[in-house]
N, C-alpha and C positions, 0 to 999 in steps of 0.2 A: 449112418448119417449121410452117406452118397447120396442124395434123392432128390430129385426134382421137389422143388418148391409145390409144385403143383398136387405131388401127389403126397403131401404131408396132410393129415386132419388136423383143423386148429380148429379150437374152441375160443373165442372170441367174449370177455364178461366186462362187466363193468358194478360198479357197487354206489349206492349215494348212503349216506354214512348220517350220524348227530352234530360230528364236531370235525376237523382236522385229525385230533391226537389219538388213537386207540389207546398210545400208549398211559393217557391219561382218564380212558373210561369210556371214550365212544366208539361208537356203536354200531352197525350195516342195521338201515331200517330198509335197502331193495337191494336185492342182489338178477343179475339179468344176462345170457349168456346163448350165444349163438354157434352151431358146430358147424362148418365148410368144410368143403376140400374144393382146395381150384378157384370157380366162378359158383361153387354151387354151394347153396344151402340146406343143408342137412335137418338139422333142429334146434327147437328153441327151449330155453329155459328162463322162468322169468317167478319173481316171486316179494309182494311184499316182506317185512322183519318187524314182528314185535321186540324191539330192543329191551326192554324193561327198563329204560330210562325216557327224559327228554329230549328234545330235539333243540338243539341249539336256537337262537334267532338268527343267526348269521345263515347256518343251512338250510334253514327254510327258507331264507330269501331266497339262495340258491335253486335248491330242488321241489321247494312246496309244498311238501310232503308235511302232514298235517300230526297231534298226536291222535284225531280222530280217524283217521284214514288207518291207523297201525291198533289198533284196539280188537279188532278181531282176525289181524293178522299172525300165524303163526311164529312163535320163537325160533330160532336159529337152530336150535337143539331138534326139533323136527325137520326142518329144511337143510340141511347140512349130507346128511345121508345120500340123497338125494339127487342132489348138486356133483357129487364125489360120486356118483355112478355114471352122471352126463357129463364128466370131462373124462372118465376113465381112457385111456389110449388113446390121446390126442396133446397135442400143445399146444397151451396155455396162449393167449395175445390179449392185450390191453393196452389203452392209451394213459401213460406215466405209470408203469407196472409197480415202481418202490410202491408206492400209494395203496394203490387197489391191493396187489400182494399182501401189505402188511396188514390187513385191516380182515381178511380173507385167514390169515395167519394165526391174528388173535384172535379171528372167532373160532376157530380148531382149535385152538387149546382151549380155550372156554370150554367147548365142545367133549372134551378130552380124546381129540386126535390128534395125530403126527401133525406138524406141519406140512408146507408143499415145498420141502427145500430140495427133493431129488426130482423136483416136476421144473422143464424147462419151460420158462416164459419169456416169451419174445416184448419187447416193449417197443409199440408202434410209436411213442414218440419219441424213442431214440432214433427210432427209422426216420424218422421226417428232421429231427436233427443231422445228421448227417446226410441224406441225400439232400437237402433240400436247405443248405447251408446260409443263402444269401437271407432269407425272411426274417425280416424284422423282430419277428415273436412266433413262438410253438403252440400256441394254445390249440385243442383241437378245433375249435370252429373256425379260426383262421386259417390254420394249413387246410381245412376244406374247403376254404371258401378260394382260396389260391388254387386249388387240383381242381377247379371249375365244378364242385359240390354245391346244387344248391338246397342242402337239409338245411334245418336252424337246429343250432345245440339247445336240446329245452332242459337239460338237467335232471334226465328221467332215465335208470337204470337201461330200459331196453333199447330208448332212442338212442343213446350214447352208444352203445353197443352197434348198431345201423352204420351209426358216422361212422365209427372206429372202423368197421367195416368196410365199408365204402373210401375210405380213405386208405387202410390197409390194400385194397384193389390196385389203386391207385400206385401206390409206391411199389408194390409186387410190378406192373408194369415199368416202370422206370429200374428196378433190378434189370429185370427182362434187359430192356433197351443197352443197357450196359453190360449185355451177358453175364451175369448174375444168377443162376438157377438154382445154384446147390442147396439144399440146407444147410448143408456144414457153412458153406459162408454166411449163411443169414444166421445161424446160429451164433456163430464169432462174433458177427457186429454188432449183432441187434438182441442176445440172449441174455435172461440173468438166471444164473444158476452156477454158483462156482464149482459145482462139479464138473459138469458137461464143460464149461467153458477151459478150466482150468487142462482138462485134458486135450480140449481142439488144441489150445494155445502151446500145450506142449509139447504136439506132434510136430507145431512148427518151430518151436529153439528147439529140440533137439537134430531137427535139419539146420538148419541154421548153425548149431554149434557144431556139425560133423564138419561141414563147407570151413568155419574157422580153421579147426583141426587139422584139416586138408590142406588149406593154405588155395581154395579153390575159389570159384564166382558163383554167384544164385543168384539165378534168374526168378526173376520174381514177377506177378501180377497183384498189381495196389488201389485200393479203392483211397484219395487221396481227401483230409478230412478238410479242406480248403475251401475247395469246389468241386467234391464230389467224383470227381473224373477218375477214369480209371486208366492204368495206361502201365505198360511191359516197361519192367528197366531190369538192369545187370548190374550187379552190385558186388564188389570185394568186400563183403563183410569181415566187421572189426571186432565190436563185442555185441551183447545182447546187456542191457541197462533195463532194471527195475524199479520203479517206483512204488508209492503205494497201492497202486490200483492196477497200473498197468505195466505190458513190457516191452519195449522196443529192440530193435534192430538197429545197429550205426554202421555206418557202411559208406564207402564211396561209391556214389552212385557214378555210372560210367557217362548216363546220359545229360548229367546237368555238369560231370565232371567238378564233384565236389564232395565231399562227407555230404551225408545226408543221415537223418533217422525218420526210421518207420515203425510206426504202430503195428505190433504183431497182429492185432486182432484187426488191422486193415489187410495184411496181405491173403489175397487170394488164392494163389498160387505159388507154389515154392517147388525149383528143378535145379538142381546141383549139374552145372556145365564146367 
């Protein structure tokens, strides 16, 4: 997990669908998918879906996508294989991952495969939530159109893949600028996989709860979920607090001289002084 951002391969997909709900019977009529490393583009995949149903009216307003345009497109049960050969040893990235993931998810068990629940996926709009904190709203063609992008979102599997792209660039440099490199932290902040996650996150409470035990300070570096900012403090940590979702750090912090809590999956760095 040490590795320069740069020199990770991600696969890059995006899906336009029937309906919202898989869980209620809809369906991937395009599935579309781009491999990088770095600044560079590797290959593409790109493929209509014969659903074997209709297509919403609502998604069609949306995406356009016709049921004549899907009539001699192949079914999923063809294209799946396929697909699961062009992300093989890469990580996963999409804008609003829940989404796309779930829809991706049920068409593998349709399929009758595993799910992608040991495949880590980065979700670029948790990225652009959190770095990019003050903006009004996350939709992707607004955060591109703020990162000085001038694509237009047309609601077409591959173009969507392009922004995400292009916008993913973007926010990889504003890590950069904030020294930011590792995967392991972009993995923390911006991953969904509760494996992978569950284990960064524990490499840091269990530092975190040696420094209790000790009765010591930890020095920490934090990506702050406010404004984004990152900045060193020293902290006499008190307990470590769970929620549902998440787990924090409480602590007085020495430089605002006050209890504070932090987002374990924000700290960057953890050094027991």
């Amino acid at each position: 997990m040490n590795k320069h951002i740069d020199g990770v391969e991600f696969t890059i997909f995006d899906t336009e669908t029937t309906g919202l709900f898989s869980q209620s019977g809809d369906r991937i009529v395009e599935i579309a998918a781009l491999k990088v490393k770095g600044d560079k583009e590797i290959s593409k995949f790109q493929s209509l879906v014969n659903p074997g149903r209709l297509i919403s009216p609502g998604a069609f307003e949306v995406n356009r996508i016709t049921q004549e345009m899907l009539e001699d497109a192949p079914a999923m049960e063809r294209i799946i294989p396929d697909f699961l050969g062009f992300i093989q040893d890469s990580v996963l990235a999409t804008y609003n991952a829940p989404f796309d993931l779930g829809f991706l998810n049920n068409e593998l068990k349709l399929c009758g495969h595993e799910s992608l629940d040991g495949v880590l996926v980065i979700d670029i709009l948790q990225m652009a939530r959190r770095l990019l904190p003050g903006l009004e709203r996350h939709a992707l063609w607004f955060v591109a159109e703020s990162l000085g992008i001038r694509i237009k979102q047309e609601h077409r599997a591959f173009s969507d893949v392009i922004l995400s792209w292009e916008v993913f660039k973007k926010l990889k440099d504003l890590l950069k600028a904030k020294k930011i490199h590792d995967f392991s932290n972009v993995s923390s902040l911006f991953g969904i996989n509760a494996y992978f996650l569950d284990d960064l996150n524990n490499q840091k409470i269990t530092q975190i709860q040696q420094a209790i035990d000790l009765g010591v300070k930890l020095k920490i570096r934090y990506l702050a979920g406010v404004d984004a900012s990152v900045s060193c403090r020293e902290v006499i940590p008190k307990e470590i607090r769970r929620d549902r979702e998440r787990s924090y750090l409480v602590g007085y912090c020495c430089l605002r001289n006050d209890e504070r809590t932090f987002r374990i999956d924000g700290i960057l760095h953890i050094e027991i002084v």
